[in-house]
N, C-alpha and C positions, 0 to 999 in steps of 0.2 A: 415768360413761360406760360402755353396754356394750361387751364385746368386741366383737359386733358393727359399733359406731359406729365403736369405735377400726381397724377394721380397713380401713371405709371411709374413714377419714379418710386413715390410709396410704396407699390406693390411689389416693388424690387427689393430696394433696403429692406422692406420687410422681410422677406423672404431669403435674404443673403443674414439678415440678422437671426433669423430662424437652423439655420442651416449652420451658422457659425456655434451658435447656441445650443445645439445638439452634438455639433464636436468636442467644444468643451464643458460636456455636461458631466455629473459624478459620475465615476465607476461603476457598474455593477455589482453586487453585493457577492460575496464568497457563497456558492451553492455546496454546503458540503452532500459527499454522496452518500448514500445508504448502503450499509457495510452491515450487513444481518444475514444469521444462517437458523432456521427451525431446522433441528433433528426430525427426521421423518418418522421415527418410534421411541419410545421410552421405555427400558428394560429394569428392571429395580435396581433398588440401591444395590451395589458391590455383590449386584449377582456373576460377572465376569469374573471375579474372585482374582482380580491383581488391581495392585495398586499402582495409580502412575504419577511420579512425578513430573509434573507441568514446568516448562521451562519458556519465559515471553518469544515470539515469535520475534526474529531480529535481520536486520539486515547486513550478509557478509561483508560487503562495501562501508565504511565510514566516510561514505557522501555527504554535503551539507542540504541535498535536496531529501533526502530520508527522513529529517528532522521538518519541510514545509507538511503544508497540506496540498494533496490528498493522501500523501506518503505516508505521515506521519499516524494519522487516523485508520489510515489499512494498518498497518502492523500493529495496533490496539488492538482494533477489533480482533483481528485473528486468535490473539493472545486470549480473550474473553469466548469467543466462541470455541476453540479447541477444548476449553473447560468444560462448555454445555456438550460439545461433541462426545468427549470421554464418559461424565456423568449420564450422558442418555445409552451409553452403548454397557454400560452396567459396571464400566471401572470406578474405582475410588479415586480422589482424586488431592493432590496434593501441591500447595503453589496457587499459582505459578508463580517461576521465582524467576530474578530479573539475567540471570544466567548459572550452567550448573556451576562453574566456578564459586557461585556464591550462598550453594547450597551446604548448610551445615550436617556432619556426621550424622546426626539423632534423623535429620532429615534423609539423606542417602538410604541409613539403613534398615525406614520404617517404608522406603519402597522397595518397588520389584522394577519397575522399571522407569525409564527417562524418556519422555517424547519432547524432541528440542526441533521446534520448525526454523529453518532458517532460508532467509530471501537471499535467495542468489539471483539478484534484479539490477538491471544497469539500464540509465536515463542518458539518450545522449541529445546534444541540442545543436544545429546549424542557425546561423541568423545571419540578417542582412537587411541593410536600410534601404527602402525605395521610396521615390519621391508618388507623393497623392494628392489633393484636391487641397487638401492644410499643412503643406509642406513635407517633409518624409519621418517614416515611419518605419519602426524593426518591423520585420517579419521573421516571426521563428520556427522551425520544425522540428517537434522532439520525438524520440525515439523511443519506447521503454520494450524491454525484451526481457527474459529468462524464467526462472522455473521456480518453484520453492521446494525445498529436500526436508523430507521428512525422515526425522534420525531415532531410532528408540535405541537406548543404552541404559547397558548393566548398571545400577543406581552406582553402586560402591566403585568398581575400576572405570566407569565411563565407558567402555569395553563396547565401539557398536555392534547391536544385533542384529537391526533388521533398519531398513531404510528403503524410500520410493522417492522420485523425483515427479514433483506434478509438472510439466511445461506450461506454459504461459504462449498463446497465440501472438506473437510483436504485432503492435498496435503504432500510426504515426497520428502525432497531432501534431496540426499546424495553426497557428494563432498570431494573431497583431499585440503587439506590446505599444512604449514609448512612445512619441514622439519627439523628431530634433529638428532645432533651427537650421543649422545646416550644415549637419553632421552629414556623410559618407560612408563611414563605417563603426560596428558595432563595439562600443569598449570593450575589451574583455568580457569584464566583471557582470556586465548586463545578459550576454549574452549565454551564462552558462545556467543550466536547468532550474537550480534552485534560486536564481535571481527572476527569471522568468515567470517562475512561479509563484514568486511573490503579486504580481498580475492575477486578478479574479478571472481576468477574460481567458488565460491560460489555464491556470488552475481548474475554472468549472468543464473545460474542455476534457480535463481526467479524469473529471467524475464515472461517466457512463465506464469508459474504459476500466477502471479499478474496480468498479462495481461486476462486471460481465469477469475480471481475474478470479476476485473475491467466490464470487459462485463457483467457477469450475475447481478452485483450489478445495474450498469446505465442500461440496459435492465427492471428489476423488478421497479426500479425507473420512471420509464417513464410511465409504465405501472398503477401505483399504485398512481401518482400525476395527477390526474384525476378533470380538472376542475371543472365537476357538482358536485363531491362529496367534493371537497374542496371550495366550497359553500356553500355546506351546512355545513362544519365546520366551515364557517366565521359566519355564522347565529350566532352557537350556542357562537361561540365568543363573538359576539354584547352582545346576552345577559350576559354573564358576566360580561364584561364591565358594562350594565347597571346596574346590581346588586352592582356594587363595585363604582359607581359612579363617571367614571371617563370621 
């Protein structure tokens, strides 16, 4: 072999060795996303003159992808800023508690009212193996859609008073997962959201999306918890209360 040949051959192996080296190099690191809302003013303490019981922001669905990230870290946050939301708009504020179920009497009857956010949010996922350059690979496209309802209830009967539904723009991402030797199709088990999720490379693809949720959901929130009118749902509260004599 001439030098020449041999020198081309190096430049090859190198660069097949290069190439291979990048395919199976670590994952990329979990990018969590920024889940933060500033109240645009600050009204004083318990000048709105009601008090509200904070109830955690939850998801209607009992998904196993609600519990990954970025899921799992949206419905914190929320939970934490509906508190600064309340507190800056001059209510008092109480909680949050992990659901009203599990809020005790002395607690009910030292509010006026219940604000319970709840995710009515549904993740769906398509996948499918196709063959590349280092044998085949899932490709998946997930789905996430719906709204979050905003619920305020009579502390004592739960009795709702007043509710808004914010929508959520559906949003699709699509991402590479796994690789397989020579697999064809996708296990079940792999293919469904919160398996997929467990992938950075899918995961940091939600970020932006829960992040762009997150804003319009605390923007509409802020907007829509309006002290004089949430006065006049304590009114109408009282009166139930009295009716029900408590």
């Amino acid at each position: 072999m001439s030098l020449r040949m041999m020198r081309m051959l190096l430049v090859i192996v190198a660069g097949v060795s290069l190439i291979v080296g990048s395919a199976t190099k670590q994952e990329a690191p979990l990018l969590p996303p920024t889940f933060d809302f500033t109240p645009p003013s600050q009204a004083g303490p318990n000048s709105a003159k009601v008090t509200f019981a904070l109830v955690d922001a939850n998801y209607a669905q009992d998904e196993p992808w609600t519990a990954v990230a970025p899921f799992n870290t949206f419905s914190e946050s929320l939970s934490s800023d509906f508190q600064e939301i309340l507190a800056a708009r001059g209510f008092t504020v109480r909680g949050p508690f992990q659901r009203y179920d599990e809020m005790t009497f002395p607690d009910k009857k030292g509010s006026d009212l219940v604000l319970q956010p709840d995710l009515d949010v549904s993740v769906t996922s398509t996948a499918k193996v196709v063959p590349t350059l280092f044998g085949k690979q899932l490709e998946a496209t997930m789905v996430v859609r719906g709204k979050v309802k905003l619920e305020v209830r009579e502390s004592l009967t739960g009795e709702r008073m007043w509710f808004k539904d914010i929508k959520l723009t559906p949003a699709t991402v699509e991402c590479e997962g796994k690789r397989y030797a020579d697999s064809t199709q996708v296990p079940a088990s792999e293919g469904q959201p919160a398996a997929l999720l467990q992938d950075p490379k899918c995961a940091n693809l939600f970020g932006p999306v829960l992040e762009k949720f997150y804003t319009d959901v605390m923007d509409a929130a802020w907007r829509y918890l309006e002290p004089e009118e949430m006065a006049m749902v304590k009114k109408q509260s009282q009166e139930i209360k009295t009716r029900k004599v408590y």
